[in-house]
GUMARMI-637053 format. One record per residue (C-alpha): residue in three letters; x, y, z. Coordinates in steps of 0.5 Angstrom, whole numbers, padded with zeros to 4 digits, always signed. Layout:
N
ALAXYZ/...
// end
This chain:
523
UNK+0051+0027-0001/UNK+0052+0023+0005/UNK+0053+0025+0013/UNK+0061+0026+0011/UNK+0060+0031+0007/UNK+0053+0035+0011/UNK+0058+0034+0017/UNK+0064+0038+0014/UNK+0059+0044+0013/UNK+0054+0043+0018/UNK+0057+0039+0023/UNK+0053+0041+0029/UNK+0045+0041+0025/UNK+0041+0034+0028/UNK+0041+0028+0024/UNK+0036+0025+0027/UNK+0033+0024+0035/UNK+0029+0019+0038/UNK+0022+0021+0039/UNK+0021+0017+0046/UNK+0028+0018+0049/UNK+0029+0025+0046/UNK+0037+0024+0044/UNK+0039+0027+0039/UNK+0045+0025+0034/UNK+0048+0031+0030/UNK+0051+0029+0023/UNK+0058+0031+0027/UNK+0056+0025+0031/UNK+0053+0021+0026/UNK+0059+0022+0021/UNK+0064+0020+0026/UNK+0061+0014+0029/UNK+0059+0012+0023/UNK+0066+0012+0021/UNK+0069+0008+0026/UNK+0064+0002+0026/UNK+0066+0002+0019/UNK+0074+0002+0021/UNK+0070-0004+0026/UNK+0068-0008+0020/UNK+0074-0008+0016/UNK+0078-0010+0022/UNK+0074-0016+0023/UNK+0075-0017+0015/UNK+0070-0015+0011/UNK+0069-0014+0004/UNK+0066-0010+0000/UNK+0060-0014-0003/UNK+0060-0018+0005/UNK+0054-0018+0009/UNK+0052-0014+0016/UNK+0046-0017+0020/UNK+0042-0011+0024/UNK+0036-0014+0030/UNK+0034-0009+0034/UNK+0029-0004+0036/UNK+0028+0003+0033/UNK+0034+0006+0037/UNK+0040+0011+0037/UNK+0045+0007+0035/UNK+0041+0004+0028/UNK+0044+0009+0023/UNK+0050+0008+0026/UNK+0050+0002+0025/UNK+0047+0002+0017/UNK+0052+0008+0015/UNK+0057+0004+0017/UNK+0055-0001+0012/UNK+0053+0004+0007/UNK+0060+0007+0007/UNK+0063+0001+0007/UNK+0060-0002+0001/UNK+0057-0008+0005/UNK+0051-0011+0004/UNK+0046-0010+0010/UNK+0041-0014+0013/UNK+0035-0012+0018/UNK+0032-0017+0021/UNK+0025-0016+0024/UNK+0026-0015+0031/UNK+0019-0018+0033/UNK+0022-0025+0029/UNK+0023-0031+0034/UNK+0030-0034+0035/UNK+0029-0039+0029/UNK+0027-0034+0024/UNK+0032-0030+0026/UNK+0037-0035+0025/UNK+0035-0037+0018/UNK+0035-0030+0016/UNK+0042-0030+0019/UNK+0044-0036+0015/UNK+0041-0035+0008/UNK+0044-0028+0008/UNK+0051-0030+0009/UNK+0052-0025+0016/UNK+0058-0026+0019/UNK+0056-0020+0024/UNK+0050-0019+0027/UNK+0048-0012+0031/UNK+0043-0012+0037/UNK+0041-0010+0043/UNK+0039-0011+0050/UNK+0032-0011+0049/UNK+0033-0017+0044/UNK+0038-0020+0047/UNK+0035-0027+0049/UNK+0032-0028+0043/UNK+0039-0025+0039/UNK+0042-0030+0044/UNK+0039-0036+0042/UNK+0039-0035+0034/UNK+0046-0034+0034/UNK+0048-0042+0037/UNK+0044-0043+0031/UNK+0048-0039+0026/UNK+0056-0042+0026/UNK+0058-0037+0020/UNK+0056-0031+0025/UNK+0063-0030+0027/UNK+0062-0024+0031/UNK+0057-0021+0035/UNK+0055-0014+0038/UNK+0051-0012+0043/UNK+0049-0005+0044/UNK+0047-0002+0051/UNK+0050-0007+0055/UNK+0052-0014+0052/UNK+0051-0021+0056/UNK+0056-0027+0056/UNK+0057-0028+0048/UNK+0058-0022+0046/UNK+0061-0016+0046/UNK+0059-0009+0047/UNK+0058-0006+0041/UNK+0061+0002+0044/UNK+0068-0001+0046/UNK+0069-0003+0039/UNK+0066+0002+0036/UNK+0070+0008+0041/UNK+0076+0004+0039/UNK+0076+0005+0032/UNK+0078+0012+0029/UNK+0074+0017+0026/UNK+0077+0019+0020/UNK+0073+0015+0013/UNK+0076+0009+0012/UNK+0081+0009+0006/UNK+0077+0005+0000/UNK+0070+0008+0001/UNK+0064+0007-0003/UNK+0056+0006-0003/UNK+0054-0001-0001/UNK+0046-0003-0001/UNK+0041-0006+0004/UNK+0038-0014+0003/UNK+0032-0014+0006/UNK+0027-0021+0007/UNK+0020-0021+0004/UNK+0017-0029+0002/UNK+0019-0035-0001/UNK+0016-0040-0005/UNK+0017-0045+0001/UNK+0014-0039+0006/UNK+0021-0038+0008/UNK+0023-0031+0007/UNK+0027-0030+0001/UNK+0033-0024+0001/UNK+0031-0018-0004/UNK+0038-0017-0007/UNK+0040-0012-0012/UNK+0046-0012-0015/UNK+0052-0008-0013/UNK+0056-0003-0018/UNK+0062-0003-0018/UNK+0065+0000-0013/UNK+0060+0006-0014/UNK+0064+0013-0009/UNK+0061+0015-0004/UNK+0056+0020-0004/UNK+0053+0018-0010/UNK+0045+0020-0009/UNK+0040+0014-0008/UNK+0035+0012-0012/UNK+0030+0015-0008/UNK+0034+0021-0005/UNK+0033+0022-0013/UNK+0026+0021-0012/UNK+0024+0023-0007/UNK+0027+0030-0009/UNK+0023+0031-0015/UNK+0016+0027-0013/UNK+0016+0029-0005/UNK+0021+0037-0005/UNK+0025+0034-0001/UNK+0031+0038+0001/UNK+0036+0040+0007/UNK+0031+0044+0010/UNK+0026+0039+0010/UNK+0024+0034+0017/UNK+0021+0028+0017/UNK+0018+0023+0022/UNK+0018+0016+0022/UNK+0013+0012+0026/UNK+0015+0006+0023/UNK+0020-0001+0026/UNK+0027+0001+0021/UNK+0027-0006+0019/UNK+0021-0005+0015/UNK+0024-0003+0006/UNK+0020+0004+0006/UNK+0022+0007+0013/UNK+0028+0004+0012/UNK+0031+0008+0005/UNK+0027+0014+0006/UNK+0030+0016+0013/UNK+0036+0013+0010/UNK+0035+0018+0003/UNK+0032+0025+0008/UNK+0040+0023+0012/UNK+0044+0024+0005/UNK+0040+0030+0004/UNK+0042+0033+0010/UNK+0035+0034+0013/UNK+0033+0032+0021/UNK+0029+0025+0022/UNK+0024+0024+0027/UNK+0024+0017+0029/UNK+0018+0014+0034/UNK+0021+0008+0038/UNK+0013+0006+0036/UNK+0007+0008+0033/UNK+0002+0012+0039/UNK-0004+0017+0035/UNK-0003+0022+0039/UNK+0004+0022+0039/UNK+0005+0022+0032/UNK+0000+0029+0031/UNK+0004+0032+0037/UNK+0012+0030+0034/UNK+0008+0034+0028/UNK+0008+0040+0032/UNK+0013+0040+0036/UNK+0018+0038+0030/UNK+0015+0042+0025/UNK+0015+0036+0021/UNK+0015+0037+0014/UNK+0015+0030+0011/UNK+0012+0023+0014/UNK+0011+0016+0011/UNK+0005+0012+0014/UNK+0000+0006+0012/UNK-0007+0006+0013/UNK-0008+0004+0019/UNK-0005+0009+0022/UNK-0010+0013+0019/UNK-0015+0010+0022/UNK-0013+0010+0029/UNK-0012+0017+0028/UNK-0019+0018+0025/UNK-0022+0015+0030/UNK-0019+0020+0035/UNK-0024+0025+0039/UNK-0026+0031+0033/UNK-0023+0036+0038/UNK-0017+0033+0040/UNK-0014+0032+0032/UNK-0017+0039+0032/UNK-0012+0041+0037/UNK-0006+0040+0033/UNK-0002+0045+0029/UNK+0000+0040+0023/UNK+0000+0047+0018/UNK+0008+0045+0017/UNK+0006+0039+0013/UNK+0008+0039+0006/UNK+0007+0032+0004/UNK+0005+0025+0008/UNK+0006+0018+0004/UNK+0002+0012+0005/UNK+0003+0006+0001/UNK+0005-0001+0003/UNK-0003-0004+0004/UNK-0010-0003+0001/UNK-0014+0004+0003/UNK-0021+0004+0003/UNK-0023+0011-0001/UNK-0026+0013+0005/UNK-0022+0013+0010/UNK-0017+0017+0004/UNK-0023+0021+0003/UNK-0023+0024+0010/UNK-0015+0025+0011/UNK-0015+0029+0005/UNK-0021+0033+0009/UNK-0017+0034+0014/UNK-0010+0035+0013/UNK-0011+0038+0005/UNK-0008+0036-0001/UNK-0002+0033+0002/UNK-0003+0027+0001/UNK+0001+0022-0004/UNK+0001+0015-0006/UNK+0006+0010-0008/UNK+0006+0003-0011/UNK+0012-0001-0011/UNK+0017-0007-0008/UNK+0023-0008-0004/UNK+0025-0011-0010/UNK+0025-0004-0013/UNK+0023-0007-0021/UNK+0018-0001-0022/UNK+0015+0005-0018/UNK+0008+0008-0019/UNK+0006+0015-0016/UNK+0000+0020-0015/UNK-0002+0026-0012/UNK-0009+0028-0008/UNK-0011+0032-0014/UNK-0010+0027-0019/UNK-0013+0021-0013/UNK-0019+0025-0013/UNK-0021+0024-0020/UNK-0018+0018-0020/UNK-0020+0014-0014/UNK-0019+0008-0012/UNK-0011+0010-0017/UNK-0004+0008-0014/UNK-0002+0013-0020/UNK+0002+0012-0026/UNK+0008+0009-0028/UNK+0014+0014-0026/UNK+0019+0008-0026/UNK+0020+0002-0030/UNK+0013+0002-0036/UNK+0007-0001-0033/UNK+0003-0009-0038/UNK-0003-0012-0035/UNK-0001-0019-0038/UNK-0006-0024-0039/UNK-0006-0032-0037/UNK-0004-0033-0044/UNK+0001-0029-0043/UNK-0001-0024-0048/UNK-0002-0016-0046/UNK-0009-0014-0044/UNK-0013-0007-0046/UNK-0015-0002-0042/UNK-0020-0004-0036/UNK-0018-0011-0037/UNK-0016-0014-0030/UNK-0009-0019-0030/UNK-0002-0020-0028/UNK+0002-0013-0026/UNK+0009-0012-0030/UNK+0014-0008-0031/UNK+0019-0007-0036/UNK+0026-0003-0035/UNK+0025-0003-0029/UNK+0031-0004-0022/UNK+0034-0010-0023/UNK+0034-0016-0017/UNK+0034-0023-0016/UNK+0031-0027-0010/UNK+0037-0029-0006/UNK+0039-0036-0007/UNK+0033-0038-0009/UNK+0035-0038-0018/UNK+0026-0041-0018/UNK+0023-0036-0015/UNK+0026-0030-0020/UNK+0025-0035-0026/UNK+0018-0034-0023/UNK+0018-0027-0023/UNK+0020-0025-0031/UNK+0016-0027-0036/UNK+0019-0029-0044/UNK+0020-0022-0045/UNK+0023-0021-0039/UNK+0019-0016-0035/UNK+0018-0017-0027/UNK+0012-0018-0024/UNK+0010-0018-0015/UNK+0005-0022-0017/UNK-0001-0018-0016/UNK-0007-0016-0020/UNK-0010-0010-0022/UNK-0012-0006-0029/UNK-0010+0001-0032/UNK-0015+0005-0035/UNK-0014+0010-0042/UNK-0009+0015-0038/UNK-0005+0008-0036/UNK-0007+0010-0028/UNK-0006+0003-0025/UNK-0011+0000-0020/UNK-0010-0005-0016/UNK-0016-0010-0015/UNK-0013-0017-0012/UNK-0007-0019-0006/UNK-0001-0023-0009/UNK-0001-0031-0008/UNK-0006-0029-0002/UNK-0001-0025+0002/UNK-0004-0022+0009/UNK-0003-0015+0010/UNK-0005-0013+0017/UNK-0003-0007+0019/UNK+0002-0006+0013/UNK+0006-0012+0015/UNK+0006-0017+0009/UNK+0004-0024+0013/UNK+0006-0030+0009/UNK+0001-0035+0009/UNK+0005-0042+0007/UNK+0009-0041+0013/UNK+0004-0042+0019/UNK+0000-0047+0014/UNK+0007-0051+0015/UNK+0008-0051+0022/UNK+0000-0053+0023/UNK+0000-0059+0019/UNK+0006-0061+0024/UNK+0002-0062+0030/UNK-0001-0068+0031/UNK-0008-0067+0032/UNK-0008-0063+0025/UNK-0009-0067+0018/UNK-0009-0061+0014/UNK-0009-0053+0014/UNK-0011-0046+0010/UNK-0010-0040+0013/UNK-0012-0033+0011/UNK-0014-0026+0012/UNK-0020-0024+0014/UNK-0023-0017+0016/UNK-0021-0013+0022/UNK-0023-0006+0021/UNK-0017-0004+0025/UNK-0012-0007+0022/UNK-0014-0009+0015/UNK-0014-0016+0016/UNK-0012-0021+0021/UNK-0010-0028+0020/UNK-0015-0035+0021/UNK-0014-0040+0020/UNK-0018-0046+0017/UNK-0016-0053+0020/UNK-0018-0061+0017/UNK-0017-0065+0025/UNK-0016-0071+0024/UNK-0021-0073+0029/UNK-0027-0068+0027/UNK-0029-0069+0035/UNK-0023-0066+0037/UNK-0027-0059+0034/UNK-0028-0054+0039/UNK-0025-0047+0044/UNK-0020-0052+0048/UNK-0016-0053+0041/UNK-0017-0047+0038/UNK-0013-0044+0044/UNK-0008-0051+0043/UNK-0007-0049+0036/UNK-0006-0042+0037/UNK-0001-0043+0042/UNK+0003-0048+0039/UNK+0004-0043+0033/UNK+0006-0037+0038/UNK+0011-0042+0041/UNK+0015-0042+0033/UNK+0013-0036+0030/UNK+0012-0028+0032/UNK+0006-0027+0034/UNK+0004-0022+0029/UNK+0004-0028+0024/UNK+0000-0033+0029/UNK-0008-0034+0027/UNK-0012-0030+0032/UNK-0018-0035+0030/UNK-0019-0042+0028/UNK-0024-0045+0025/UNK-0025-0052+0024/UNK-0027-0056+0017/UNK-0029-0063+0016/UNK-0025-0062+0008/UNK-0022-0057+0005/UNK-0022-0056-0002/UNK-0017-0059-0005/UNK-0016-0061-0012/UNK-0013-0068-0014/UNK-0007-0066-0016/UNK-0006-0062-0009/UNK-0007-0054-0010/UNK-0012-0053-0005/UNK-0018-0047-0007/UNK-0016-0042-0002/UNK-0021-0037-0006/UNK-0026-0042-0004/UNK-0024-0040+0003/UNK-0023-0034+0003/UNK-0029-0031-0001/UNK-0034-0034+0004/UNK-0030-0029+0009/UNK-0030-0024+0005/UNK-0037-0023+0002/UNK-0041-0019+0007/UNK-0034-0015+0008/UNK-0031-0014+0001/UNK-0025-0009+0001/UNK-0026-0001-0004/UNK-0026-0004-0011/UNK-0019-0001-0014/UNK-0016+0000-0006/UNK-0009+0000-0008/UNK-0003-0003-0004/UNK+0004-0004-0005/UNK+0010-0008-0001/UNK+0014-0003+0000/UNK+0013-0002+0008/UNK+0012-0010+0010/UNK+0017-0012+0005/
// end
C-alpha cells in the first residue's frame, strides 16, 4: 500500500493533521502533492539512488515532501531542525543532497548552511521563501499530478554519530528498482506486532526527523490509517489528542512518561484514554518504576522495542511478558541475538558483554568504510555497540550506553563532538564530557575541563565555555554544567578513562539494573 492506492478508494479519509494548526491533509491531498513534487525532482534531474535533504519543523508539508522521494526511488535526508548552520551544512554535504527543503521558521539558519554546501544545486523554501530560494508550493503546483512514469520505493538516510563525533549517515542499500507499494519492513511489522490497520490512528509527539517517528508515521500512511502529528511535545496535550482523536496507537520515550506522571492524579484521570490499544516506548532507558506506574495507568498496553536506525536487528515485549521479566527490552524477532566477549568468543546466559545480531538488515555507515569495519566482528554479525546479557528464555537486558552516548530526553548526544570543540578554546587544555542524572531527562551533558591555568576555575568560565559551545553546536548537545579537573585521567597512550568520570557521577544515582534502550528514536 501507499497514498496512491489509499487515494484511489478513499480519497477524501485524512491522511494525516497537524495537532497545533489543525490542518488536515486527505490522502487525496496527500497523493496528488505527493506526485508533483516528485514530477519536481525529476525536472531538476534526479535519479534514482540521489538524495533529498529535509530541514524543517514538524509541519504540513513534511509528508509531502517525504512521499515524494519515497515514490521517486531517491534517498532521503532529514535533518535535525535544532542543528546549527555548520552542522547542517556538513550533513548536506556527507550525504550528497542536491535538493534541500525548508521552511520559514528555519530560514536563517537553512540560509547560511546552503553557502557552505555548493552541491546543493536547488533550494526550496515553504511558507514563503527569502532571497536564495524558491517557493517550494510554486514549484510544486506547477507540476502534474498524475505519478511520474518510473515509479518506485526509495529509503530514508538518517544521521547518528561518527568516529570522529561527526554524524555518520545510516545507509541501506537500495533494491533494485523495488515497485511502489511494496510494504516496509516496519509496516510488516508493525501489522503483526502492534494491529496495525486502516482503521487504526496514531499520534506522534516526536520532531519527524528523529529514525522512529519517521518510518512509523511513514508505515501507519501505507496503511491507510490517520496520523496525528504534534508540532511539539506538551503532556496535557498529548492525553487530550488521545481523546479528542481516539488515538489507537502512539510511540513515545520515557521522559514523557515522566512528565506525564508528574501531572496532577485528578488531571490524568480526566482523560478518556480507553481507545488505546497500544503505545511503544524505546529509544532511552526506563526506570522499572516509572514502567510500573504507566502500565497501572494505562493497562497492558504498553510495548517496547530495542533497535537502531541502522535496522541490523529488532527485539520486542509486551506488558505481560515485561512484568515477568522487567527490566527486559524482549527477544529477538529480527535478526538472532550473541552476547560476545572481549575475546571475541560467545557468552552464556547472564553473562554480560557486546550485543550482536546475526541475519539481521543490511547497512553501511555512509562514506566512513572504518566505522562499518567496526560494527562486524569475524563471523560477520553487527553490533550498536551497547552491552547487555540474555537470560535462559534469550530475553536481552541491556546493562550499559554504547561508546558512553548521552541519552537526554531520548535524543542520542554524542560526547566527542563537544570535546572537539572545547579543547579548541584558548583557555581549555583538555576535556571530557559526559551524562549525568537529571530526573527529568534522563541525562544532561557536563562537561569535565583541564584549564591551562588552574586559576582561571571558577562560575565566570563556566558561563565562557557554556557559551562558546552554544555558538557552534545546538544547544541541546552544549554542556548545562562544567566542572574543573587539575588532570583528567588519561593513559600514556592517550585513551582517557572516562569511566572514572562518570562513575564518580553516577554512584549515589545509578539508572534501574536491566533499563533497556535502543536508537531508534535519537538516531
Amino acid at each position: 500500500m501507499y497514498p496512491g492506492a489509499i487515494a484511489a478508494t478513499t480519497p477524501d479519509k485524512t491522511a494525516y493533521v497537524m495537532a497545533g494548526s489543525g490542518e488536515a491533509v486527505t490522502y487525496a491531498e496527500l497523493d496528488r502533492r505527493s506526485n508533483q513534487v516528485a514530477h519536481v525532482f525529476r525536472r531538476l534531474g534526479l535519479q534514482r539512488g540521489d538524495v533529498v535533504a529535509v530541514f524543517m519543523e514538524n509541519n504540513a508539508r513534511y509528508f509531502e515532501v517525504l512521499w515524494a522521494a519515497q515514490r521517486s526511488g531517491l534517498y532521503y535526508t532529514p535533518i535535525s531542525s535544532r542543528l546549527t548552520a555548520g552542522e547542517v551544512a556538513y550533513i548536506l554535504n556527507d550525504c550528497g543532497a542536491q535538493v534541500l527543503v525548508t521552511s520559514r521558521a528555519k530560514a536563517a539558519v537553512a540560509a547560511d548552511a546552503v553557502t557552505a554546501a555548493p552541491g546543493v544545486h536547488t533550494r526550496l523554501m515553504c511558507d514563503g521563501a527569502v532571497p536564495g530560494f524558491d517557493s517550494y508550493e510554486d514549484a510544486r503546483d506547477a507540476e502534474p499530478t498524475g505519478p511520474i512514469p518510473d515509479e518506485c520505493e526509495g529509503q530514508d538516510m538518517l544521521y547518528s554519530s561518527g568516529t570522529t563525533g561527526r554524524p555518520k549517515g545510516v545507509k541501506v542499500p537500495l533494491q533494485e528498482a523495488v515497485p511502489i507499494g511494496t510494504p516496509s519492513g516496519v509496516s510488516v511489522l508493525a501489522a503483526a506486532l502492534y494491529g496495525l490497520t486502516a482503521d487504526s490512528v496514531y499520534l506522534s509527539p516526536a520532531p519527524l526527523y528523529h529514525a522512529a517517528p519517521l518510518r512509523f508515521t511513514m508505515a501507519w500512511l501505507r496503511a491507510g490509517a490517520t496520523v496525528v502529528v504534534m508540532e511539539s511535545f506538551d503532556p496535557v496535550e498529548f492525553l487530550r489528542l488521545i481523546e479528542r482523536h481516539r488515538v489507537t496507537h502512539t510511540q513515545v520515550v520515557p521522559t514523557m512518561f515522566v512528565r506525564m506522571l508528574k501531572l496532577d492524579p485528578e488531571l490524568r484521570r480526566s482523560f478518556d484514554l480507553s481507545s488505546l490499544q497500544v503505545a511503544v516506548h524505546a529509544a532511552a532507558p526506563c526506570p522499572i518504576p516509572v514502567k510500573e506506574q504507566m502500565i497501572d495507568w494505562w493497562g497492558p498496553v504498553i510495548h517496547e522495542y530495542y533497535a537502531g536506525t541502522e535496522g541490523n536487528g529488532f527485539t520486542a515485549i509486551s506488558s505481560a511478558e515485561w512484568l515477568t521479566h522487567k527490566g527486559s527490552v524482549g527477544r529477538a524477532l529480527v535478526g538472532t541475538v550473541h552476547i560476545v566477549g572481549e575475546d571475541g568468543r560467545l557468552l552464556p546466559p547472564g553473562e554480560a558483554g557486546t550485543v550482536y545480531f546475526e541475519g539481521g538488515g543490511v547497512f553501511e555507515y555512509h562514506n566512513d568504510p572504518d566505522k562499518t569495519a567496526e560494527s562486524r566482528n569475524a563471523q560477520g554479525w553487527s553490533t550498536l555497540g551497547d552491552v547487555g546479557y540474555v537470560d535462559e528464555e534469550g530475553y536481552l537486558y541491556l546493562t550499559d550506553r554504547k561508546a558512553y552516548m548521552i541519552i537526554s530526553g531520548g535524543v542520542n548526544i554524542y560526547p566527542q563532538e563537544v570535546e572537539n570543540l572545547l579543547v579548541t578554546h584558548p583557555k581549555v587544555m583538555d576535556a571530557a564530557v559526559l551524562g549525568v542524572p537529571n530526573d527529568e531527562m534522563g541525562e544532561e551533558v557536563k562537561a569535565v575541563v583541564e584549564l591551562v591555568d588552574p586559576g582561571d576555575a571558577g562560575p565566570a568560565t563556566e558561563r565562557e565555555l557554556i557559551e562558546y559551545c552554544r555558538a557552534s553546536l545546538a544547544s541541546y548537545k552544549c554542556p548545562r554544567s562544567v566542572d574543573f579537573e587539575a588532570e583528567l585521567p588519561r593513559h600514556p597512550t592517550g585513551k582517557l578513562y572516562k569511566r572514572l568520570l562518570r562513575d564518580r557521577y553516577w554512584s549515589e544515582a545509578s539508572p534501574s539494573p536491566g533499563a533497556g534502550h535502543g536508537t531508534g528514536m535519537g538516531g
